[in-house]
VMD Tcl script that draws the C-alpha trace (Angstrom):
set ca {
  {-12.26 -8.47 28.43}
  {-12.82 -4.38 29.04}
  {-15.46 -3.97 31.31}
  {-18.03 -1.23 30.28}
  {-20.86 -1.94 32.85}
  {-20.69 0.88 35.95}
  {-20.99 -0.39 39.16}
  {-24.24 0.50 40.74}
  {-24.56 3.27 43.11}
  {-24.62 3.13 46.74}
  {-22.06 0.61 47.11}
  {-19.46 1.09 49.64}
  {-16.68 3.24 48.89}
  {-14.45 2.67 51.88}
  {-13.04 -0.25 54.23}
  {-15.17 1.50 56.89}
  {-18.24 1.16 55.14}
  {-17.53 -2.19 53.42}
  {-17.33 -3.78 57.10}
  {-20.24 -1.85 58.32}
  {-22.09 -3.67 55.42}
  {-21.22 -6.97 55.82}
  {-18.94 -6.99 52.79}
  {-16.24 -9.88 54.74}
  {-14.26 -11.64 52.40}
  {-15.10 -14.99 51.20}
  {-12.92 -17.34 48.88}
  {-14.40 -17.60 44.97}
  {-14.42 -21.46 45.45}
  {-17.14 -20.47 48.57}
  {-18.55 -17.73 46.12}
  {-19.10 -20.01 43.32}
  {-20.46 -22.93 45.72}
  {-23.21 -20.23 47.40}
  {-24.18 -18.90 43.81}
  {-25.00 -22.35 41.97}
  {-26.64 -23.96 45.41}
  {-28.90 -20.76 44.83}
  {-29.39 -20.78 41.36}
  {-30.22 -24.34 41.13}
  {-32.85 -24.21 44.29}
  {-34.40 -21.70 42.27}
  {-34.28 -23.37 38.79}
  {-32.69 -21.07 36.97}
  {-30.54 -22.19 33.48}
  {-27.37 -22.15 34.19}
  {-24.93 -22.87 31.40}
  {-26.94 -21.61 28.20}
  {-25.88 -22.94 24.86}
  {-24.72 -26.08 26.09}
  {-26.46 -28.97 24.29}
  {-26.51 -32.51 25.20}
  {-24.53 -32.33 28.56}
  {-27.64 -32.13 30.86}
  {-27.78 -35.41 32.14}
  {-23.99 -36.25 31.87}
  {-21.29 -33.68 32.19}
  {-22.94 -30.60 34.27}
  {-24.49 -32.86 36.87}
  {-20.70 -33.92 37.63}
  {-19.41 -30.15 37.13}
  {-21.85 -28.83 39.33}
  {-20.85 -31.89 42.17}
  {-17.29 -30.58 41.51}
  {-17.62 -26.84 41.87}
  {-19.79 -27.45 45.14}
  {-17.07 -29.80 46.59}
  {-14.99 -26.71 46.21}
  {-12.64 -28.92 43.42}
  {-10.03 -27.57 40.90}
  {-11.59 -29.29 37.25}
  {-9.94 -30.52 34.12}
  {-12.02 -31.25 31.09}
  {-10.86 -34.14 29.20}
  {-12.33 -34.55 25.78}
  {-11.95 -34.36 22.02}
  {-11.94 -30.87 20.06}
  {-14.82 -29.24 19.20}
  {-17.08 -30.62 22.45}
  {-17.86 -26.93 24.05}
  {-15.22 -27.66 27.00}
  {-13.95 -23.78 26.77}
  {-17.66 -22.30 26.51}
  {-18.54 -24.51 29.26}
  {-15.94 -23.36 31.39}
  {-16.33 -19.43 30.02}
  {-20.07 -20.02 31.93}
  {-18.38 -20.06 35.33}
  {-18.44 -16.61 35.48}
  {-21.88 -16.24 35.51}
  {-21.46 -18.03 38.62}
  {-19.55 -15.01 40.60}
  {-21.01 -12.35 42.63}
  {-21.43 -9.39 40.26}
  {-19.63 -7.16 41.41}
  {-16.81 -7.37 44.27}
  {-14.94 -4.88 46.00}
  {-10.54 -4.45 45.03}
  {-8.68 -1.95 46.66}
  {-7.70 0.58 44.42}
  {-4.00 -0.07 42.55}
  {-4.08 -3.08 43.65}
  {-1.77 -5.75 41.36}
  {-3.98 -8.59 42.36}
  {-7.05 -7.03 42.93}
  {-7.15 -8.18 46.91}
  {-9.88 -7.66 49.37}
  {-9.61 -4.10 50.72}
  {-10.29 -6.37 54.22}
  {-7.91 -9.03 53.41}
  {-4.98 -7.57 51.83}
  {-2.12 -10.06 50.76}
  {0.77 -8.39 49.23}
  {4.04 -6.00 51.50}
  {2.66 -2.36 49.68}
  {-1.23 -3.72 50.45}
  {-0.59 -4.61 53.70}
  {0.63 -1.11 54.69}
  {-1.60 0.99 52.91}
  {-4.35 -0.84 55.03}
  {-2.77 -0.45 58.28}
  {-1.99 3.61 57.23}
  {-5.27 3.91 56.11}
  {-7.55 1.88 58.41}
  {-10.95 2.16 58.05}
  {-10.48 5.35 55.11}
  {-8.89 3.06 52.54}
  {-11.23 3.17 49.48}
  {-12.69 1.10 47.96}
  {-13.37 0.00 44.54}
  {-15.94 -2.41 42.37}
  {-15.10 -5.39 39.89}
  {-17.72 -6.83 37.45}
  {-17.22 -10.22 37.47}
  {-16.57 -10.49 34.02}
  {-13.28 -9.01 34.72}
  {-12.28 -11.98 37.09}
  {-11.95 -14.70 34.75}
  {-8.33 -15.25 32.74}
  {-7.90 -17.73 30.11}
  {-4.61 -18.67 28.77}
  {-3.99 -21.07 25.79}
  {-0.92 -22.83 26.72}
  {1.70 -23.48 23.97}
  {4.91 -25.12 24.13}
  {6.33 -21.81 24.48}
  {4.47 -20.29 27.53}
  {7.18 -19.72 30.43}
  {7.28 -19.64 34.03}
  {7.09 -15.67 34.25}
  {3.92 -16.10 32.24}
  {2.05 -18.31 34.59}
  {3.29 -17.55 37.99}
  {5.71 -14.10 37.28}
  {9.52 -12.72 37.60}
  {11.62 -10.43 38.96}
  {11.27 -7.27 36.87}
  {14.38 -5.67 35.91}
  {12.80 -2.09 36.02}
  {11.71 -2.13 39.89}
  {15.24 -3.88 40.42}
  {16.74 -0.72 38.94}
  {14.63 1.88 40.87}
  {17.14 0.79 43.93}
  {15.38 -2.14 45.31}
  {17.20 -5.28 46.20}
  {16.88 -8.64 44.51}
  {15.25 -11.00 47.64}
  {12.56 -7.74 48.01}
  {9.15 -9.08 47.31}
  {8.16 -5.90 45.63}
  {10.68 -6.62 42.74}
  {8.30 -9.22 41.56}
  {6.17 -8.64 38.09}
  {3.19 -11.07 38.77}
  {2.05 -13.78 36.41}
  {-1.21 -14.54 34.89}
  {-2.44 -16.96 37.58}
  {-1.28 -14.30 40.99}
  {-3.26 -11.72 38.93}
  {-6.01 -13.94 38.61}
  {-6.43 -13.55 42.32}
  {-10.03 -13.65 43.73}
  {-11.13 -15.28 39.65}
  {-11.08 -18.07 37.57}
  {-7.87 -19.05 35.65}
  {-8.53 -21.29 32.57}
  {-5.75 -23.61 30.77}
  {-6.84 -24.70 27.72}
  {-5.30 -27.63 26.00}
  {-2.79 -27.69 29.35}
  {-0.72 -30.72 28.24}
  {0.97 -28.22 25.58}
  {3.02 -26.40 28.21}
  {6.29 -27.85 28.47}
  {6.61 -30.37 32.01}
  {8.97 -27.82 33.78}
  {6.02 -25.27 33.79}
  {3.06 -27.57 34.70}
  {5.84 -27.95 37.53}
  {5.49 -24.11 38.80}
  {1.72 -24.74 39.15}
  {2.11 -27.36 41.43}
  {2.46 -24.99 44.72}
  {-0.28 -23.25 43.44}
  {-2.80 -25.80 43.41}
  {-1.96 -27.30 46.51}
  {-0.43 -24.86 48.92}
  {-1.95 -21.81 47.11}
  {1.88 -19.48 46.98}
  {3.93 -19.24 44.12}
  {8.18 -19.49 43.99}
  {10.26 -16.93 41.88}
  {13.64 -17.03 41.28}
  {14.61 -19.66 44.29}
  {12.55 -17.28 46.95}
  {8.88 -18.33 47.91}
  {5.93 -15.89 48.34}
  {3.99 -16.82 50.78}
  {1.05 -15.38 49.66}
  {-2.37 -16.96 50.30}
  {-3.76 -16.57 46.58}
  {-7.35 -17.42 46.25}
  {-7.98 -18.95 42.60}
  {-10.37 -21.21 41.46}
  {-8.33 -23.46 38.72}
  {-9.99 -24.64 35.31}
  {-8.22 -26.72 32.22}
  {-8.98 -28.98 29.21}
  {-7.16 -31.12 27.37}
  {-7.39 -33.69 24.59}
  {-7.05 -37.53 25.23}
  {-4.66 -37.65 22.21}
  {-2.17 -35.27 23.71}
  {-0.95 -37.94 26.31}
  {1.25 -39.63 23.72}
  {1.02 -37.00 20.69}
  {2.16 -33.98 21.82}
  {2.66 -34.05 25.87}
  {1.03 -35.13 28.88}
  {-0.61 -34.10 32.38}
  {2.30 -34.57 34.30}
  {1.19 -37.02 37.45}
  {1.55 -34.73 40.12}
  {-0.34 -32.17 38.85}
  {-3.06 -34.00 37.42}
  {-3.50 -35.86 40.94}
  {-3.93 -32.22 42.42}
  {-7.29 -31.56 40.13}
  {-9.91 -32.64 42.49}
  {-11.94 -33.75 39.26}
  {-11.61 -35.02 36.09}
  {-14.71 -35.17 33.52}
  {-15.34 -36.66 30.43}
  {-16.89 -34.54 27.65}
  {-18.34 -36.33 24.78}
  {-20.48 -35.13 21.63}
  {-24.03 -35.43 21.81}
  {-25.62 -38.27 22.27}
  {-28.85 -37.86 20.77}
  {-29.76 -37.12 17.16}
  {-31.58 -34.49 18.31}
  {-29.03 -32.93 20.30}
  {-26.45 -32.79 17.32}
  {-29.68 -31.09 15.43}
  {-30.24 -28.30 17.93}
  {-26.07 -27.39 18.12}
  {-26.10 -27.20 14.05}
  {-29.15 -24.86 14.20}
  {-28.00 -22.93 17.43}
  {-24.26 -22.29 16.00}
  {-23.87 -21.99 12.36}
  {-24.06 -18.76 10.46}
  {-26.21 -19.71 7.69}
  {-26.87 -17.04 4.56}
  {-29.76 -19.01 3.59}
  {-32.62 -21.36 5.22}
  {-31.58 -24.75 5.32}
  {-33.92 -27.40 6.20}
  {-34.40 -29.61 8.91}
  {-34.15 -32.58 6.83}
  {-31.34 -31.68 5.34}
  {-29.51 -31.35 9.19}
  {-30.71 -34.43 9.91}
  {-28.99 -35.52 7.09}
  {-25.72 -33.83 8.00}
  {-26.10 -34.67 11.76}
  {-26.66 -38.53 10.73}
  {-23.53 -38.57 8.55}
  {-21.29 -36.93 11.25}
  {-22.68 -39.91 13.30}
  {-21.50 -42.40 10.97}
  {-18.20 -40.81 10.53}
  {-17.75 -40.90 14.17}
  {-18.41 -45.03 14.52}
  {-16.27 -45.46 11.17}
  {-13.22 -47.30 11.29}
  {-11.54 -45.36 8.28}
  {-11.83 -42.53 10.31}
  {-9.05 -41.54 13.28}
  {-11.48 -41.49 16.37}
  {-8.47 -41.14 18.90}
  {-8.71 -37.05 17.42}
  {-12.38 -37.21 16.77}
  {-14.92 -35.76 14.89}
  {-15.99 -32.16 16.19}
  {-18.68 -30.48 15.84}
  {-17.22 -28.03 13.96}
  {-17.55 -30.48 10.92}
  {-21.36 -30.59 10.88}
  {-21.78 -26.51 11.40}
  {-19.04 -25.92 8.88}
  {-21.00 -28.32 6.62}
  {-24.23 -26.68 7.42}
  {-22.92 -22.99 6.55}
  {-21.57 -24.54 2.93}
  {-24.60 -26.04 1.80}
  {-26.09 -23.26 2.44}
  {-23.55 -20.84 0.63}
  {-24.44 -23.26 -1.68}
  {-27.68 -22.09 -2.48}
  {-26.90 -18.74 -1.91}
  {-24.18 -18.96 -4.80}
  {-26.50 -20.93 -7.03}
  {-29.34 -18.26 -6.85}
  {-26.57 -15.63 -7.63}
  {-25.72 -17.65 -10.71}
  {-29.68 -18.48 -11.88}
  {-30.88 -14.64 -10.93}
}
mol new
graphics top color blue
foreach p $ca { graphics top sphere $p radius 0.5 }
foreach p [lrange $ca 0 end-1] q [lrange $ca 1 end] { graphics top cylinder $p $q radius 0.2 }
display resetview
């Protein structure tokens, strides 16, 4: 996501200044843990457009985040697990300083990578400083059978190999989505899709927080908060969670469709793009029948119903009358 917002003046704009204002570096599990402890002493609405997870799911996402725990959603499509966990954001600092060229966006205090390091110590307390929106800290990758190692966690890159550097030099290394996700949020959607050797690679990631490339390890002390869903079908359909990395999530939480009549009312109304009114009685009727269809027999329940079903049937009927008043003038 490009990042249009400018970062309000009077910010620091050196390491100097950034210590002088009290700008230390804290980890985004720490970040997002200070943030929701303030926004729910104050009362504020955290996760808006979320319907019928009040009193189920968020109290046990919120437990999670303020334990500091990586999360996996586990539910069937179409139960908001990616919007819920695109609302993290809002739960970062807005805006946080990088140092400047940065490829993971480090602390300007807290440097991690060989070329960081050194520019620090050169530059001391005149090493500038620049501003992320926190909109720009969250990654999302939809994993497909496909996805490789240099994807996730990175590779050697041929071109810096080239330039005269030697093979075991750290600097030869083109970082992966989750190393530049550094300071952020990295989301895996559907995660049992990527192939069991690459669920593998995240494992040192998770728990001792460095990555391994091409049989050297990187000891470097990356500072991600980790965030995936995945469908109960996929165990045995397509893949699985392999058991090592799944015990590494610090929680695992149930998503369901809404409970309530009422609830499935409100998420027809709130998402679907309707040409024409439609009227509550007629999404009652639609919410009803995607009730039914979800406590049917005839009906696979292992891949479930979404709630795609009832907004896609709310924007047809009311195409519906759209096309017929088209047709009668």
């Amino acid at each position: 996501m490009t990042n249009l917002q400018t970062p309000p003046t009077g910010l620091p704009r050196t390491a100097g200044e950034l210590r002088a204002g009290g700008y230390l570096p804290c980890s985004v599990k720490a970040e997002v843990r200070r943030n929701l402890l303030s926004a729910l002493r104050s009362g504020d609405r955290l996760w808006p457009g979320i319907v019928g997870f009040d009193r189920t799911v968020l109290p046990q996402l919120e437990r999670a985040l303020i334990a500091g725990h990586d999360v996996v959603l586990l539910g069937e499509r179409g139960q908001g697990k990616t919007r819920l966990l695109r609302g993290l954001t809002e739960l970062l600092d807005e805006w946080t300083p990088v140092l400047p060229g940065s490829e993971l966006d480090e602390h300007p205090l807290e440097p991690i990578t060989p070329a960081s390091i050194r520019r620090a110590a050169e530059q001391g307390d005149e090493l500038p400083v620049e501003w992320r929106h926190r909109s720009e800290r969250y990654v999302e990758k939809l994993a497909t059978p496909d996805t490789a190692v240099g994807d996730l966690v990175g590779d050697v890159d041929p071109v810096k190999v080239a330039e005269g550097r030697s093979l075991g030099d750290p600097e030869t290394i083109h970082f992966g989505l989750v190393p530049r996700a550094h300071r952020g949020i990295v989301t895996i959607n559907e995660l049992p899709d990527l192939a069991e050797r690459i669920q593998v690679a995240l494992l040192n990631v998770m728990e001792e927080r460095d990555i391994q490339i091409r049989g050297y390890s990187l000891r470097l002390p990356l500072d991600v908060l980790l965030v995936a869903t995945a469908n109960p079908e996929d165990y045995t359909n397509r893949g699985r969670i392999i058991t090592p990395l799944k015990d590494r999530f610090g929680a695992e939480i149930r998503t369901h469709y809404p409970l309530e009549l009422e609830g499935e009312i409100s998420l027809i109304r709130q998402e679907a793009l309707l040409e024409a009114e439609v009227g509550d009685h007629l999404l009652e009727v639609l919410a009803r029948f995607v009730g039914h269809l979800r406590e049917s027999s005839a009906v696979d329940q292992r891949s479930g119903v979404s709630a795609r079903f009832a907004i896609a049937a709310a924007e047809t009927v009311s195409a519906a009358a759209v096309h017929r008043a088209a047709l009668t003038g």
